[in-house]
C-alpha positions, 0 to 999 in steps of 0.5 A: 735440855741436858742429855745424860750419858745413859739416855745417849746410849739409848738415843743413839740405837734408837736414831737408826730405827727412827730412820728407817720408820721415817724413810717407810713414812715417807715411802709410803706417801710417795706410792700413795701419791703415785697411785692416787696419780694414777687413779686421777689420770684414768678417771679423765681418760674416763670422762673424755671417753664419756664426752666424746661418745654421745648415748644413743637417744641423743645421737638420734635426736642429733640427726633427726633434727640435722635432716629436719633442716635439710628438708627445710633448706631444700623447701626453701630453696624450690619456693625460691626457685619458683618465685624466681620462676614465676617473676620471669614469667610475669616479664615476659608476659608483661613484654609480650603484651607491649610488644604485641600492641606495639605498631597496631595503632597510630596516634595522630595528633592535630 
């Protein structure tokens, strides 16, 4: 492709102009990055923020069911206790007799 003498004069004027709509071109995509950037971050701080703070019915929820447990484990363990209560009064009552018939009587053998 050839250029003639006259279309140079044109081209030439012409090159400056181009540039300065490229570098605004290219400007613009920057600062419409950055922004879009920018929205990004805040749209996370956002949905963390959400995450981290349970909604009210949940929370309740939350703690009803944790006291229910409490109450279960504090159940269990006074059933525990009182089996273990029991058993040791079962050996007791069970030397008791042993020891309360021990000597009484005598066993002869001929």
């Amino acid at each position: 492709m050839t250029i003639n003498p006259i279309e140079m004069q044109v081209i030439v004027p012409r090159a400056g102009e181009v540039e300065r709509v490229n570098r605004t071109a290219q400007g613009q995509q920057q600062t419409d990055q950055q922004i879009m950037n920018q929205l990004i971050q805040e749209n996370l701080k956002h949905q963390e923020q959400a995450v981290n703070q349970l909604n009210p019915t949940e929370q309740n929820r939350i703690q009803s069911e944790e006291e229910k447990k409490e109450k279960e484990n504090k159940e269990k363990e006074k059933q525990e206790k009182k089996a273990a209560d029991s058993a040791k009064k079962a050996e007791k009552n069970s030397e008791q007799k042993y020891t309360s018939n021990k000597g009484r009587y005598l066993d002869i053998k001929i």
